[in-house]
C-alpha positions in Angstrom: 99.0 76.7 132.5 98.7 73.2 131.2 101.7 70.8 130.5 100.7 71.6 127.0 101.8 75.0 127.2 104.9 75.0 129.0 107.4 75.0 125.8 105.0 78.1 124.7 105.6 79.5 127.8 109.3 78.6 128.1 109.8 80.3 124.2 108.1 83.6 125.4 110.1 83.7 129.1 113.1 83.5 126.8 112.6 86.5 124.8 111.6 88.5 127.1 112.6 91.8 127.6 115.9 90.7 125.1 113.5 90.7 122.1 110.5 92.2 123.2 108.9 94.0 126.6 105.8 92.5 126.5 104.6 89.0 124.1 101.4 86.7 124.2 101.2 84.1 122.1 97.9 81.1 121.2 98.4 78.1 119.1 95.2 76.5 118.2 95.0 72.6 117.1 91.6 71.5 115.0 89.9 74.3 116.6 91.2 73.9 120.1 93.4 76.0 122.0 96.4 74.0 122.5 99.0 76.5 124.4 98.7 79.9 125.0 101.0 82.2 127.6 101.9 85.9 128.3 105.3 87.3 129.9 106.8 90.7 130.2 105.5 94.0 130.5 103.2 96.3 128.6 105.1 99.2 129.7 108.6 98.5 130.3 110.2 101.9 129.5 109.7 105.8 130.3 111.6 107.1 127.5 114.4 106.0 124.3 117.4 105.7 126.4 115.8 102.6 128.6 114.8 104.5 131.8 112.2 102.3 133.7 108.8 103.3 133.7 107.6 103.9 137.5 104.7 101.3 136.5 104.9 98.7 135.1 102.0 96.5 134.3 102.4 93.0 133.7 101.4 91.5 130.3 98.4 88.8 129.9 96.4 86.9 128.2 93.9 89.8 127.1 96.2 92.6 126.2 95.9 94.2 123.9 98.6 95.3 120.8 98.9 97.1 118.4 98.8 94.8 114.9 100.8 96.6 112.3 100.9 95.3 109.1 98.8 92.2 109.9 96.0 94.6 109.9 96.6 94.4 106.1 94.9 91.2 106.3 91.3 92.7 107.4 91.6 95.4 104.7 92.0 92.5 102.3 89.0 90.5 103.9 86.9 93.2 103.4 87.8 94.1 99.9 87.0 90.7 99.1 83.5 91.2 100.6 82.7 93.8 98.4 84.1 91.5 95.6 81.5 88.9 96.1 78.9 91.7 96.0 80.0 92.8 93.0 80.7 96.3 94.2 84.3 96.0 92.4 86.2 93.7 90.0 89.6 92.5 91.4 90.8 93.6 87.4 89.1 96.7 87.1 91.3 99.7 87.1 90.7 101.0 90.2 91.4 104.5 89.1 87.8 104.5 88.0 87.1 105.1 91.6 90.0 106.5 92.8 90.7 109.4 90.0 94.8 110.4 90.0 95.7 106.8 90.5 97.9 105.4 87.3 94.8 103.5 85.3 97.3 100.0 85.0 97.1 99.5 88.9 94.4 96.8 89.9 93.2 96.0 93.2 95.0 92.6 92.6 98.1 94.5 91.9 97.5 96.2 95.3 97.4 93.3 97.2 99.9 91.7 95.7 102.2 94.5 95.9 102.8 94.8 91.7 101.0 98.1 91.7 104.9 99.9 91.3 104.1 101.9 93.9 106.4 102.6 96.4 106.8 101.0 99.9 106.3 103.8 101.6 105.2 107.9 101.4 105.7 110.3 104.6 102.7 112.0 103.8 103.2 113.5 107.3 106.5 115.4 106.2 105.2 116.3 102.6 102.1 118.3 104.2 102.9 118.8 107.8 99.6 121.3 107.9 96.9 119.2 106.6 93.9 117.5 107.2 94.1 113.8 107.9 91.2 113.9 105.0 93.6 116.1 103.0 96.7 113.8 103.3 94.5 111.1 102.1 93.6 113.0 99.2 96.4 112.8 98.1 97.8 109.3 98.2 96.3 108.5 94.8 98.5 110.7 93.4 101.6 109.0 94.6 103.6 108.4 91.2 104.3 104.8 90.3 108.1 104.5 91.0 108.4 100.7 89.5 107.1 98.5 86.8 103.6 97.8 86.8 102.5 94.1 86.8 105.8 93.3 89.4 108.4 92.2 89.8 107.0 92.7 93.8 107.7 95.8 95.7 106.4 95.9 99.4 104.4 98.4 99.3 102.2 100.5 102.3 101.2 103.1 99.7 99.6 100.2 97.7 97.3 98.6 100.8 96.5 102.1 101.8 95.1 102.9 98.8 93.4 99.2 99.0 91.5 100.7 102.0 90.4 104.0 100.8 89.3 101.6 97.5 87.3 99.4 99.6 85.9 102.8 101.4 84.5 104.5 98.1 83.1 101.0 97.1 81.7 100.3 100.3 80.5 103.6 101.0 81.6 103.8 104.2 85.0 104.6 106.2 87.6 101.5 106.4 87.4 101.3 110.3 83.2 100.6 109.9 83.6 98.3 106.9 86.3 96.3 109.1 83.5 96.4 112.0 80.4 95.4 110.3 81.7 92.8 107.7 84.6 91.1 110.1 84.9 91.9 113.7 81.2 92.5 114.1 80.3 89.2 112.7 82.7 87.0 114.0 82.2 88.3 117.8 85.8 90.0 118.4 85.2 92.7 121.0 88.6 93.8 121.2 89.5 94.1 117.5 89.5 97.3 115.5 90.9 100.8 114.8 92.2 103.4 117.7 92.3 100.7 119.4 88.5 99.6 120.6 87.0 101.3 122.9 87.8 104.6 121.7 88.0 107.4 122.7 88.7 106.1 125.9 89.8 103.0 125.3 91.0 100.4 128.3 94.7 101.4 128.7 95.9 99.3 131.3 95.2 96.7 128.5 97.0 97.8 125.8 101.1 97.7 125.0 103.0 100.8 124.3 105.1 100.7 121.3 108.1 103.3 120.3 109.1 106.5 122.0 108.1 109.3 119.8 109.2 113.1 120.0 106.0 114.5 120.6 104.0 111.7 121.9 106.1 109.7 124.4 105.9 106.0 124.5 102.8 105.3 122.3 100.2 103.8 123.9 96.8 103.3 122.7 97.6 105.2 119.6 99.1 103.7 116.3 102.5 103.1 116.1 102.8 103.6 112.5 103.6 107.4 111.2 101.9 107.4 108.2 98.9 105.6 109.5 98.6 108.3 112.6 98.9 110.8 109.6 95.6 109.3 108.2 94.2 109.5 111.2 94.9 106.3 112.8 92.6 104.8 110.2 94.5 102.5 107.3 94.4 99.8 104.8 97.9 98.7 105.6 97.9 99.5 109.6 96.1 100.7 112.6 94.2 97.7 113.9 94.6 96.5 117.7 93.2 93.0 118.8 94.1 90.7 121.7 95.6 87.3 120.9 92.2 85.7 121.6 90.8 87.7 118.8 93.5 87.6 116.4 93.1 83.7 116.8 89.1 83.8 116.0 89.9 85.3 113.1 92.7 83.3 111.9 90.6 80.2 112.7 87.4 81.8 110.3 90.1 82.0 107.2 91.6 78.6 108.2 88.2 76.8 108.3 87.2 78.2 104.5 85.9 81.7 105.3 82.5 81.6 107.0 80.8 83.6 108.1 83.0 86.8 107.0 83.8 85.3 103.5 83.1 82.8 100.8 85.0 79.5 100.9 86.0 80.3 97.1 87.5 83.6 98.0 89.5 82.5 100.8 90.9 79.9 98.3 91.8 83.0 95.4 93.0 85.0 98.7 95.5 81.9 99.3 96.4 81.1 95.6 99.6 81.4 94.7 99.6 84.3 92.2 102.2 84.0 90.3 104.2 87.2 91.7 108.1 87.3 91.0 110.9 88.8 92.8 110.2 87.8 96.6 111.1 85.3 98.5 108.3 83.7 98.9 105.2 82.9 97.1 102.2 85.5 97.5 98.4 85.5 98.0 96.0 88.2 97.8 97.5 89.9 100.9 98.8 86.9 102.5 102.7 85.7 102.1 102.3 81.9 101.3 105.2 79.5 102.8 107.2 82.7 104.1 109.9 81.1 106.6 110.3 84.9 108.3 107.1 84.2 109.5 105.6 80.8 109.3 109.4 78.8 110.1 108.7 75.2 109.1 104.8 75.4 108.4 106.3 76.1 104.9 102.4 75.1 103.8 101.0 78.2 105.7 99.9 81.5 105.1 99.9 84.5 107.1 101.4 88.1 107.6 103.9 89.6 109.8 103.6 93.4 111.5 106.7 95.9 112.2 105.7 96.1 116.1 106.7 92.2 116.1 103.0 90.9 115.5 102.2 88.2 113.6 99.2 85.7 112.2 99.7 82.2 110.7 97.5 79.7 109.3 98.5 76.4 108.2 95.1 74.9 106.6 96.8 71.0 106.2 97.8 70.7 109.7 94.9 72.4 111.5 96.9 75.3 112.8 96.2 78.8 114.0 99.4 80.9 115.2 99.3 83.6 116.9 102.2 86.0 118.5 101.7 89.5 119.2 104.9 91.6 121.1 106.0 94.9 121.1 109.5 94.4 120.1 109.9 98.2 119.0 109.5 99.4 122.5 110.8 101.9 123.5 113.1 101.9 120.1 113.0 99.8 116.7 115.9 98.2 115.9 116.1 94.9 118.2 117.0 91.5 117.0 115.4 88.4 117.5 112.0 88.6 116.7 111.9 86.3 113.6 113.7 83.6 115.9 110.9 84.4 117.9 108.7 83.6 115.4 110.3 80.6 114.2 110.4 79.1 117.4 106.4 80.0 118.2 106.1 78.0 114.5 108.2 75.1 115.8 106.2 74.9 118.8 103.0 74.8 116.8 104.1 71.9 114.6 105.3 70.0 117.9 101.5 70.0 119.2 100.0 69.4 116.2 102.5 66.6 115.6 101.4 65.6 119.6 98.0 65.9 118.9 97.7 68.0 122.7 94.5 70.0 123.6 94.0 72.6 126.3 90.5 71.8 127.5 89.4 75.5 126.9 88.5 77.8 123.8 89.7 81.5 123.0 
């Protein structure tokens, strides 16, 4: 570890196992790793009530977690893919391809969460004997609960349905289209659905989230009930990646988009769009200036995931931010983790205020 990336270090040492088990974090300057560390351990706990687990591998630099929400960032990437093809309109109603869906909802309205739809659906309780093909199924037919056209309503039902949109339109299932148009082309070997490498992925790699009746501390698996429901395949979670990764594809968007998008749709994809009722401005799946997860790059964009993940980019400053912990292991519920972020933010803005450069890439 260089000087450089001592405070990093110092920020994650701190949290650790108070906030989270198991955190790694990458800051990028220009381009150039600037800091990155790991602390804790990818499997801390054996069960909810906080019994050891008889192993207890040490997090680092490669692990790999489970993204939560900030896998709603590649689902957008790739809808705006087919965009540029012209395989769909961002105004068309998408209920022209996805029949049972209310005909006002958009797949700008999806990804800006103004569909009305609401934030989430336990498709998993509702038909405990289906088909993950079945349960998707029916997801178009969630009824709009809220007024169309905002004010904004967080909303997993909406970026699910994104995904299975971008599926019919691309022809092909969400976890392929996030392989061949981003993770494929940018060279991320430990990014995708299930997680990578399935089905026997590289568990001794990979943070276990939440104890779960059932399934024990989930480990290679998605954390997220609805997205297991689906399969493990989602437009609003599912996708693992290593910091490393996470970072590449942070730094793609950052510098305009190449080779996975155009540099005019990264700019629409970062627009403010005019959405009301949040606290913060909003993109086209990105939250713009959001302190929760960017702190004081109030000029950045990025997303935030329930298992403590996040991704920030902060275009005017050069930045890439990275932090990805599994701060709902072996229970949700902890406190801390948007300090964490904050203070990952603040360390950011310190080296790109510095100008320091750790002499090696992701």
């Amino acid at each position: 570890m260089t000087d450089a990336g001592d405070g990093l270090a110092a920020i994650l040492a701190g949290a650790v196992p108070r906030v989270c088990p198991a955190a790694v974090a990458m800051i990028a300057v220009d381009g150039d790793v600037a800091a990155t560390a790991a602390a804790g351990e990818l499997v801390r706990y054996a069960d909810a009530g906080g019994a050891l687990a008889a192993a207890r591998p040490p997090a680092r630099h490669d692990s790999i977690f489970d993204l939560a929400s900030v896998s709603k960032l590649f689902t957008t990437v790739v809808l705006l893919s087919l965009a540029e093809e012209g395989r769909l309109s961002l105004d068309e109603p998408a209920a022209a391809r996805l029949p049972g869906l209310d005909p006002r909802i958009t797949p700008r309205r999806l990804l800006t969460h103004t569909a009305g739809l609401p934030p989430t659906r336990r498709i998993d309780r509702e038909l405990p004997a289906a088909s993950a093909a079945e349960r998707m199924a029916a997801m178009p037919a969630t009824p709009v609960a809220h007024p169309v056209g905002g004010p904004y309503l967080y909303s997993d039902v909406g970026m699910i349905l994104a995904g299975r949109l971008a599926e019919v339109a691309g022809g092909a299932p969400l976890d392929v289209l996030v392989r061949d148009r981003v993770t494929a082309v940018l060279g991320l070997p430990d990014t995708g659905y299930r997680p990578p490498g399935r089905p026997r992925p590289d568990l001794e790699r990979v943070a276990a989230t939440e104890y779960k009746a059932g399934r024990g501390c989930v480990r290679g698996e998605v954390h997220d009930e609805t997205a297991h429901a689906l399969g493990g395949v989602a437009g609003h979670a599912g996708v693992f990646a290593t910091a490393a990764d996470l970072l590449a594809f942070g730094e793609a968007l950052r510098r305009g988009g190449g080779p996975v998008l155009r540099q005019e749709s990264v700019a629409e994809m970062t627009r403010d769009q005019g959405v009301t009722g949040a606290a913060f401005r909003h993109g086209l799946g990105v939250r713009l200036g959001d302190p929760a997860v960017a702190g004081l790059l109030a000029g950045a964009y990025g997303h935030s995931g329930f298992t403590g993940t996040s991704l920030v980019v902060d275009p005017a400053r050069r930045l890439t931010v990275v932090l990805l912990t599994n701060a709902v292991h072996p229970v949700r519920g902890r406190g801390g983790i948007r300090e964490l972020r904050q203070a990952v933010a603040a360390e950011a803005l310190r080296l790109a205020g510095t100008g320091r450069r750790s002499p090696s890439r992701p």
